[in-house]
C-alpha positions as CSV (number, residue, x, y, z in Angstrom):
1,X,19.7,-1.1,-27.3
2,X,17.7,-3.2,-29.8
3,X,15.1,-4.0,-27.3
4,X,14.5,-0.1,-27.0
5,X,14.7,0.0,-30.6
6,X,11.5,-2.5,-31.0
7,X,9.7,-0.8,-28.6
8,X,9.9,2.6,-30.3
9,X,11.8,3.7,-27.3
10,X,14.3,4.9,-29.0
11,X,12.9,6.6,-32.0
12,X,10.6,8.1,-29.4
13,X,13.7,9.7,-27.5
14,X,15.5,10.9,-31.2
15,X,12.0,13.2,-32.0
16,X,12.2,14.6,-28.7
17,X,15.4,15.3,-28.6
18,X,15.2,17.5,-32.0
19,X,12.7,19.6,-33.8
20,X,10.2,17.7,-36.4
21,X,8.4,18.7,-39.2
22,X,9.4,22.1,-39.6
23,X,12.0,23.3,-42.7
24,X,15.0,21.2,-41.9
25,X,15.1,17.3,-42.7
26,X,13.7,15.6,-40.1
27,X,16.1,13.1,-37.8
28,X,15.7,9.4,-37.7
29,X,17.9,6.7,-35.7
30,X,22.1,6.5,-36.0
31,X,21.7,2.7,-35.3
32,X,24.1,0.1,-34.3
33,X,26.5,-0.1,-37.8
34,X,27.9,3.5,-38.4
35,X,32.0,4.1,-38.6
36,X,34.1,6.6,-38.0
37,X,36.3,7.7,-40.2
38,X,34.7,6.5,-44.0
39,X,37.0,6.7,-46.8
40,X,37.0,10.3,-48.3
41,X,35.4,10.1,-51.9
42,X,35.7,12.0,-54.9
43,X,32.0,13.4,-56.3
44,X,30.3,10.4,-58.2
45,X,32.5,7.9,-56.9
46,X,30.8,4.8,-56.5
47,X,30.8,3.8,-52.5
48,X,30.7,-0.1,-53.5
49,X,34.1,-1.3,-53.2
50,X,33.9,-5.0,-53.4
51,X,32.2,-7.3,-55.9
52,X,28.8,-6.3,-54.6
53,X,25.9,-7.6,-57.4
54,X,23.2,-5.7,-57.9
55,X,21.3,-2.3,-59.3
56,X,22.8,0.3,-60.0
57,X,21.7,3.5,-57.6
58,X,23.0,7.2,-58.5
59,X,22.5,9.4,-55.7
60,X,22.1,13.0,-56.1
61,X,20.9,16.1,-53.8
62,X,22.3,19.6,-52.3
63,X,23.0,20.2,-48.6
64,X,20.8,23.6,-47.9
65,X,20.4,25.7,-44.7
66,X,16.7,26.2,-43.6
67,X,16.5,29.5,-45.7
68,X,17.3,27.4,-48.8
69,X,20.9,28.4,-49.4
70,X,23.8,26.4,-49.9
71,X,25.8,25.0,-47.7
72,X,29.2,24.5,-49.4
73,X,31.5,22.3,-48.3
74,X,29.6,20.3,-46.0
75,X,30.5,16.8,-45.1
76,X,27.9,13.7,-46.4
77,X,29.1,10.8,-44.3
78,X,27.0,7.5,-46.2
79,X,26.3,4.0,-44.7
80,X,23.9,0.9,-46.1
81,X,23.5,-2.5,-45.6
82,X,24.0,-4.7,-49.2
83,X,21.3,-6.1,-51.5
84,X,21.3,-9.0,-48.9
85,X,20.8,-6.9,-46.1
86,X,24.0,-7.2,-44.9
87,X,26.5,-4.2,-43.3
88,X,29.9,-4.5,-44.6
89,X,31.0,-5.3,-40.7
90,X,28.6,-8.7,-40.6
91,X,29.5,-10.2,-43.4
92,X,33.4,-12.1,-44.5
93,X,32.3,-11.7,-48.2
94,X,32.8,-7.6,-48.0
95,X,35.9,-6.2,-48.1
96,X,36.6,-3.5,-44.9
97,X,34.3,0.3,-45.4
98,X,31.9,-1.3,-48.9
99,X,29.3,0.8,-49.0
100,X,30.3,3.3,-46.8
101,X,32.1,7.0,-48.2
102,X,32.6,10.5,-47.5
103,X,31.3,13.1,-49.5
104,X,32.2,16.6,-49.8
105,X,29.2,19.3,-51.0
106,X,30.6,21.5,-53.8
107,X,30.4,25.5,-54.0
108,X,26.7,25.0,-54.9
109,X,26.0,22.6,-52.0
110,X,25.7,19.3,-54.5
111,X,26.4,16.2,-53.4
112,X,26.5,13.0,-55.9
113,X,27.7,9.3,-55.6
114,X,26.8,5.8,-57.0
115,X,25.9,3.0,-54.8
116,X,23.7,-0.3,-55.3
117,X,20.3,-0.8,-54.2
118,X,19.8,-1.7,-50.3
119,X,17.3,-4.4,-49.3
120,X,15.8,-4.3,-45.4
121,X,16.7,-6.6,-43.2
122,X,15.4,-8.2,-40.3
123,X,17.0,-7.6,-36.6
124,X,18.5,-10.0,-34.6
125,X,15.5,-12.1,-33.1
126,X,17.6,-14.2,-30.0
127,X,17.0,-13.6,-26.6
128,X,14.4,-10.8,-25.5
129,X,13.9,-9.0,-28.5
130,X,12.6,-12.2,-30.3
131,X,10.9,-13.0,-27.0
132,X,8.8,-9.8,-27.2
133,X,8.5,-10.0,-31.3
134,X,6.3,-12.9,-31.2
135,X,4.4,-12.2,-28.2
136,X,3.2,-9.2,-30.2
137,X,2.4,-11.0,-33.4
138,X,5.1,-8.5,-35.2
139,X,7.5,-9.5,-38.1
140,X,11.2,-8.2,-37.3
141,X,12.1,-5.9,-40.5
142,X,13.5,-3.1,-41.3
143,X,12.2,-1.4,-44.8
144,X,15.7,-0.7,-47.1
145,X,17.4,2.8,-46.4
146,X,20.4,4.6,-46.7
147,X,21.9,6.5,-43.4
148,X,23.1,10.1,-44.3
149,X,25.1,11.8,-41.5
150,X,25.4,15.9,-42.8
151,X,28.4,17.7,-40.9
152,X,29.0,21.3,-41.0
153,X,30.6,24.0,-38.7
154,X,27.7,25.9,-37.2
155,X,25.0,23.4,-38.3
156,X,23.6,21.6,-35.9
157,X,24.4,17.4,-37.7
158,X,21.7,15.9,-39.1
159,X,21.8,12.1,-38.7
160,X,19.0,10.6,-40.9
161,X,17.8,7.7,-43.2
162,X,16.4,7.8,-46.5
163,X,14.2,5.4,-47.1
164,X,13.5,3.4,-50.6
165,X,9.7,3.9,-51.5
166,X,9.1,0.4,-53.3
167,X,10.0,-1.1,-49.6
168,X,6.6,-3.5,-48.5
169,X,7.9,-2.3,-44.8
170,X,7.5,1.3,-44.4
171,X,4.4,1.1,-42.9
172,X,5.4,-1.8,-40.3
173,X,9.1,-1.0,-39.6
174,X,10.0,-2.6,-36.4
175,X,12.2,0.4,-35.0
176,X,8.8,3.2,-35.9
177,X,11.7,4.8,-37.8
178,X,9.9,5.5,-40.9
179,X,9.0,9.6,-41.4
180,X,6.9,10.1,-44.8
181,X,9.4,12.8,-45.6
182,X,12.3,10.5,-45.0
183,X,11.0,8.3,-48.3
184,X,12.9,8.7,-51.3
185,X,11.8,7.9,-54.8
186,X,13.9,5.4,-56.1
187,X,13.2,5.8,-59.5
188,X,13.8,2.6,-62.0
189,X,14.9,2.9,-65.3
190,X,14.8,0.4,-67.9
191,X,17.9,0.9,-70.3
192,X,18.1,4.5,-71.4
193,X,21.4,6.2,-70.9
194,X,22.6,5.3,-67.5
195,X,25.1,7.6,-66.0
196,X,27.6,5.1,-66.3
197,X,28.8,2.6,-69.0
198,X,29.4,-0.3,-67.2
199,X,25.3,-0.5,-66.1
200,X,23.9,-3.3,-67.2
201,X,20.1,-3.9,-66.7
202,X,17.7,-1.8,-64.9
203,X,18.9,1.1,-62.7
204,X,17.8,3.3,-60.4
205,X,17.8,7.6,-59.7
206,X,17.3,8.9,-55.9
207,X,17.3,12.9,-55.7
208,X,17.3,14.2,-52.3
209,X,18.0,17.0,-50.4
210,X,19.4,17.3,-46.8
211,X,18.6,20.7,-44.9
212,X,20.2,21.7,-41.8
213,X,19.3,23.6,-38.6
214,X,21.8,26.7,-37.5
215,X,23.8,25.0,-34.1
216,X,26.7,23.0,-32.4
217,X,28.3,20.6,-34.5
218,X,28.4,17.4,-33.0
219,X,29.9,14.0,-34.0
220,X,28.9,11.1,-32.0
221,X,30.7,8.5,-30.5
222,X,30.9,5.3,-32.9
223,X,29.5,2.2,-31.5
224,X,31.3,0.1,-33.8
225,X,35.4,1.1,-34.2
């Protein structure tokens, strides 16, 4: 899989297989670290669940069909990697679903939760994939992002990745995952009045919405258990 992944393969395969660049968010790549079944959270909750150092992210948006109306009640599954670049399911030091939650949209499609700021991360480099890295004079990282997976019956699910605009990778990501519509402004903030108490130091905003086609609701398969 990651040997596709390098080789654009499979980002190729994801655009063909759904509609780009008209009024609904545009797709981008599952990958290897999503898992079913991520702890329902209340609006606002914060998705980092173990002692997980670093800024501060609040994370707003509302889920919208392609006519621009609400979609109450849909389901905002969210995954990251940590500010080391690490998914909760690589690394001993996280306890079991950090930075991973459920989110319901309310009766005016808003979604809102708190998180801390991802950093990319390079893919595994043994074997081929390496192999065919450094043959090609490429570097093996992924710019820092934030997987959204938007459920809803009679949507078709939108599997996507928003990606943080200070990242030096977005031109260069190794899996040609990177869609200028899929970067989000991760806006810093230096003191103020963060939306918490507890913030200490700079912080950071993300507003984004998520728009969905009319179709089948599907949920895939997880590749991780």
């Amino acid at each position: 899989m990651i040997c596709a992944d390098i080789l654009g393969v499979s980002t190729l395969a994801c655009m063909l297989a759904n509609p780009m660049g008209a009024s609904q968010t545009d797709p981008a790549l599952l990958g290897p670290f999503w898992r079913k079944d991520a702890p329902r959270c209340r609006a606002g909750e914060s998705i980092a669940r173990s002692n997980t150092p670093g800024a501060a992210v609040f994370v707003t948006g509302r889920v919208l069909d392609v006519d621009g109306r609400c979609v109450p009640g849909a389901m905002i599954d969210i995954w990251q990697a940590s500010p080391i670049g690490l998914y909760e399911n690589q690394d001993a030091e996280q306890v079991d679903f950090n930075l991973r939650g459920m989110f319901e949209a309310d009766g005016e499609g808003r979604y809102t939760f708190r998180t801390v700021k991802p950093a990319g991360y390079p893919v595994p480099t043994d074997g081929p994939v390496g192999d065919l890295l450094r043959a090609s004079g490429r570097h093996p990282y992924r710019p820092a992002h934030i997987h959204f997976m938007v459920t809803h019956p009679g949507y078709r699910t939108l599997i996507t990745q928003v990606f943080a605009d200070d990242d030096p990778h977005l031109d260069d990501d190794v899996t040609f995952s990177v869609i200028r519509s899929l970067v989000g402004h991760f806006e810093r903030h230096e003191g103020g009045s963060p939306p918490a108490a507890d913030v200490t130091g700079p912080w950071y905003t993300l507003t984004y919405d998520l728009t969905l086609l009319p179709g089948e609701m599907r949920v895939p398969v997880p590749p991780i258990p």
